[in-house]
Every structure is written in structure tokens, then in C-alpha cells.
N, C-alpha and C positions, 0 to 999 in steps of 0.2 A: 057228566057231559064235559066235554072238553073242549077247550076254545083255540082258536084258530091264532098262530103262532105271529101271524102276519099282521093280523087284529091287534095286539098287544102295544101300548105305549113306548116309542121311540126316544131315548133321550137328544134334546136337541144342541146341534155343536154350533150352535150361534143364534143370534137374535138381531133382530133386522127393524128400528122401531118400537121393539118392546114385544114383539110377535117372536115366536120361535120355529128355526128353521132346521126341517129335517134333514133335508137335501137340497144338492145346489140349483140354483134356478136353470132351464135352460138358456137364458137369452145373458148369462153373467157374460158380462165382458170385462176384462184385464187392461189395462194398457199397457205397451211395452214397457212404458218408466215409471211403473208403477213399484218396481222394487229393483233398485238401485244399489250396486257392491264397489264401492269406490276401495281397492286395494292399497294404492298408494296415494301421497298427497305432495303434490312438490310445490315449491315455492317460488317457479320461475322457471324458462326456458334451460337457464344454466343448469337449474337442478337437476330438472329432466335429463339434460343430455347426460350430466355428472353419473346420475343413477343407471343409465342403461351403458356405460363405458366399465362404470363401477360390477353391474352386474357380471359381466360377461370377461371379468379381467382383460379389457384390451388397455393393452400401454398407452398411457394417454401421451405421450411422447410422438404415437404413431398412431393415428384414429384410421382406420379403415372407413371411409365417407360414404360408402355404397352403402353399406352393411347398418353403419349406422344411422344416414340422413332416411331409409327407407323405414325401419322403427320408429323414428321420431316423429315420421309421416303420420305413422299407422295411429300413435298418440293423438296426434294434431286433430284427424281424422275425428276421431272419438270423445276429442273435448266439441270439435265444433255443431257436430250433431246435438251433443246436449249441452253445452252451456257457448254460445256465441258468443258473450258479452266476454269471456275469461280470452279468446281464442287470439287476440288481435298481437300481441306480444311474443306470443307462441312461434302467428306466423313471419313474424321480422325474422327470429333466428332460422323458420326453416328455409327462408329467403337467401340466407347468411350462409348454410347448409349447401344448398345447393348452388351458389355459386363457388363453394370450395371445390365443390367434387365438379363442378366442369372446368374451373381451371385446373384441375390436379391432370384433365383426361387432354390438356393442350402441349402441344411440345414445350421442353422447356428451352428459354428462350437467355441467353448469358445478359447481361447488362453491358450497355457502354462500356464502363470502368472496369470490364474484368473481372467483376468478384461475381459471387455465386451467387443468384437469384434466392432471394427467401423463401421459404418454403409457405404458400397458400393458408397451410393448419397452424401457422406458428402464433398469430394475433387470439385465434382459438383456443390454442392451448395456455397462452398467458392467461386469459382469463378465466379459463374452467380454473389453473393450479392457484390461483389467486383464489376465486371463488371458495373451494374447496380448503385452504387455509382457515378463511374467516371462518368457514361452516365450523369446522373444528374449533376452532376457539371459543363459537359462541356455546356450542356445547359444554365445555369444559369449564365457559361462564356458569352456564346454567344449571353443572353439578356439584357447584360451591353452597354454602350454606347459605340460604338465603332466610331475610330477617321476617317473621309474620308466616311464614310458609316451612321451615324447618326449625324455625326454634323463636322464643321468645324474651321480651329484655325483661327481667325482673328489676322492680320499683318496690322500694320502700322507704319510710319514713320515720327519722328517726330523731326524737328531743334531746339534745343531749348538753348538759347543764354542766360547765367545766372549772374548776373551783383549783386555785392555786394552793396546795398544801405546803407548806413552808418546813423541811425538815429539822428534827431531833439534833440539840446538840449533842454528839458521841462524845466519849470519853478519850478518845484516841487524839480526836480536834481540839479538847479541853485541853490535853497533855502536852500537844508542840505546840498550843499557843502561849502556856506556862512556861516551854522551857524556850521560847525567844523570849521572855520577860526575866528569865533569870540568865541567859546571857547578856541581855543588854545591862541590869543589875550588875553583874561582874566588871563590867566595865568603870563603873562609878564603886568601887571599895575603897576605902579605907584604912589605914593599917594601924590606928586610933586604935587603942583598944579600950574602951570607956560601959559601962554597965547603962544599960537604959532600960525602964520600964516601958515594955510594948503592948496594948490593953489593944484586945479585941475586939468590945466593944465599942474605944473610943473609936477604930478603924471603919466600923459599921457606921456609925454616925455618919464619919465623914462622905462616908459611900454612898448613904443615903440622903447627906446633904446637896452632893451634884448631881447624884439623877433626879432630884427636884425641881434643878434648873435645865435639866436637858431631856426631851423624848428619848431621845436612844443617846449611849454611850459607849463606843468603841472599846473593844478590851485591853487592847492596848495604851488606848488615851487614860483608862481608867489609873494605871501607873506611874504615867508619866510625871505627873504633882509628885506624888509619894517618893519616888526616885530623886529629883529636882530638889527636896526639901530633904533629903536623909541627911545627916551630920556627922553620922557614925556607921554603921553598916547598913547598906543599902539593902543589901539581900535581906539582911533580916528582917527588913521595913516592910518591903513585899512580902516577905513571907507572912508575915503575920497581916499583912493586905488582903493578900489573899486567902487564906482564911476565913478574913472577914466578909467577903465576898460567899464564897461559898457557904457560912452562917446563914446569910439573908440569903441566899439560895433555899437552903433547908427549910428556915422559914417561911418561903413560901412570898419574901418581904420584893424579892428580885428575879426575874425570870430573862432568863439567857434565849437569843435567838439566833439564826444564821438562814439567810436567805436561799441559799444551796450550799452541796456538799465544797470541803475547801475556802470556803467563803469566808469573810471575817466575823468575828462573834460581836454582838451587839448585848449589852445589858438595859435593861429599863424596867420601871416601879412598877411590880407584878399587879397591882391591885389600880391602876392606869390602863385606859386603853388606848391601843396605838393611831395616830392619825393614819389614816388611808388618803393617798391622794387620788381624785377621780380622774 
């Protein structure tokens, strides 16, 4: 048996209520502004004019007023049928319009002074190439980078705990600060030539005697006694000064410092800690 083609289940191309509709009602009714294709969108009478001048390449120098106050009609038209409320702006410039194009159709007439009457479009035209300036600007605003919308500020946080490290005395800074102590030693010689027992140990002592009374001791003040007090050769007195300097060095007895590179060397009693001032 076979069943009638007609008979068969419909799929439905809409639902109406929750009911399903096979076909369309006869009494459907449309309204004209029921679907709506808005092409362009301008942002002012200028605009409009700008657009329909821009379309059709006419020199805006030279607007042909026929040509174009009837277009702008035909706009005007068309907004005020559907949106009245937008239309009233529209119609000041088509007011504007067409008192161009009927002074343009009256004779032209010289002025008192002789000079040549202005031309009716010239007020028009300052303000479309004005107009038309800003527009381009804002655009050219508008395809800079912009913050939140093309990119983002990155934030971060960070602890940072900054400790003055006080440099190494080098060898190099050890060496010319020796040899200004043995220039200035040359200066104070004597040409005595007499035998003296120079003990290095007694020199320790001594050394260790004033940095008892002093935090820090300059390296050069460290000399200046020992030089002051020689009787017989100076140089030899430092030399075995220092020396003894460099002993308690070793030992571990004296430790040398220097604030930055170049700077002056400081001694003081390694097993002492230094005051910090706050």
C-alpha cells in the first residue's frame, strides 16, 4: 500500500508561539520599515555634502549647485520620512543650498569699490575644506595606538634590597700608595751612615698600638710618626714599617679597606667591628 506523497510530514520553517508553521499565513502583513539598509552614515549636513562632492570627483573649488543641492534634496527627503527628529539640521544647510544656487542664477552685480564680487560658494567652500581637514586628522588620531584598545601597560613589582659592597684592596692601589710613602721618605734621608737594629716585631707593636686608639687609620698617617722620628734612614724605617704592617695583614691581626676604587686605604684592628653611622 502506498501513501499519498501529500499526506507525509512537512518540515516546519518557523514557529509562531511554539506552534509550527508550514506555510505562510494569508492575511501576513510586512510593513514598509520593517527591514531597514541604512548604506551610509554621515555625521552632519557637511558630511553629507562632503560625501556626495567626494563621490562624483567634482572640484570642490567649483560645486556645480544644481547638480548637487538636488541629491542632497533627494537625502533630506529620505531622512525625513523615517527619522524626523535627525532632519532639522539637514534642512538649515538645504536652506543654505539653495540660496547659493539662486544667487549664483542672478546677474552678477560689480560692488561700489570696484573690486569683484565674491563668489556665493566661497563661505561653502571654506567650510567643507576645513571640515574635511579635521575629518582627516581625526582619523589619523584614531589609527595611532591607542592604550586599553591596541595594546597594554604591563605592571610589575619588584623588592629589591640594595647593600653597599665596599671594594678589594688590589695590589696595583697597595703599590702607588707605597711608592708615594717611599717618595716622601726620600725626602727626609740622611747621609749618617750609622748601623741600627730594625725589629719587626717591635714595628707591629707600634702599629697595633695606634689602631687601638683609632677606628680607622689612614695609610699614609700610618708613616707619618715613623718618618717624624727616624734619626738615621728613613726609608729603611718605613721599610721595615711596612713590613710590619703587612705581618698583621697576614695574620689576619689588621685588615685594610678602601671605600671605592682610587680612594684612600684605610687600616683598622681586624677582630673590631667598624662603627656604621646611621
Amino acid at each position: 500500500m502506498e501513501l499519498d506523497a501529500s499526506l507525509e510530514p512537512k518540515e516546519a520553517f518557523a514557529r509562531l508561539y511554539g506552534e509550527p508553521l508550514f506555510s505562510l499565513p494569508q492575511d501576513l502583513y510586512i510593513p514598509p520599515q520593517a527591514l531597514e539598509v541604512i548604506l551610509h552614515s554621515f555625521e552632519g549636513p557637511l558630511d553629507l555634502l562632503l560625501y556626495l562632492i567626494r563621490k562624483q570627483n567634482i572640484d570642490v573649488l567649483d560645486i556645480p549647485m544644481a547638480q548637487v543641492t538636488e541629491q542632497y534634496l533627494e537625502y533630506v527627503e529620505q531622512i525625513r520620512q523615517t527619522h524626523l527628529e535627525l532632519v532639522g539640521e539637514y534642512l538649515l544647510m538645504a536652506a543654505l543650498l539653495i540660496e547659493i544656487k539662486s544667487r549664483m542664477l542672478l546677474p552678477v552685480k560689480k560692488a561700489d569699490t570696484g573690486e569683484e564680487v565674491e563668489d556665493p560658494r566661497a563661505e561653502l567652500v571654506r567650510r567643507l575644506l576645513a571640515y574635511e581637514q579635521m575629518k582627516r586628522a581625526a582619523l589619523e588620531l584614531d589609527e595611532l595606538p591607542r592604550l586599553e584598545r591596541d595594546f597594554e601597560v604591563a605592571a610589575a613589582q619588584v623588592e629589591l634590597h640594595i647593600e653597599t659592597i665596599l671594594p678589594d684592596v688590589c695590589a696595583e692601589d697597595l703599590r702607588q700608595a707605597w711608592l708615594g710613602i717611599m717618595q716622601r721618605a726620600k725626602l727626609h734621608q740622611s747621609h749618617t751612615i750609622t748601623r741600627e737594629q730594625l725589629s719587626v716585631r717591635d714595628h707591629m707593636s707600634q702599629i697595633l698600638r695606634r689602631l687601638s686608639k683609632h677606628e680607622f687609620l689612614e695609610f699614609n698617617q700610618l708613616f707619618d710618626a715613623v718618618i717624624g722620628q727616624a734619626t738615621t734612614d728613613a726609608a729603611a724605617v718605613v721599610v721595615v714599617h711596612f713590613l710590619a704592617m703587612l705581618e698583621l695583614v697576614k695574620e689576619s691581626l689588621v685588615a685594610l679597606t678602601q671605600a671605592e676604587p682610587y680612594a684612600p686605604i684605610y687600616l683598622r684592628l681586624a677582630y673590631t667591628q667598624p662603627t656604621v653611622a646611621a
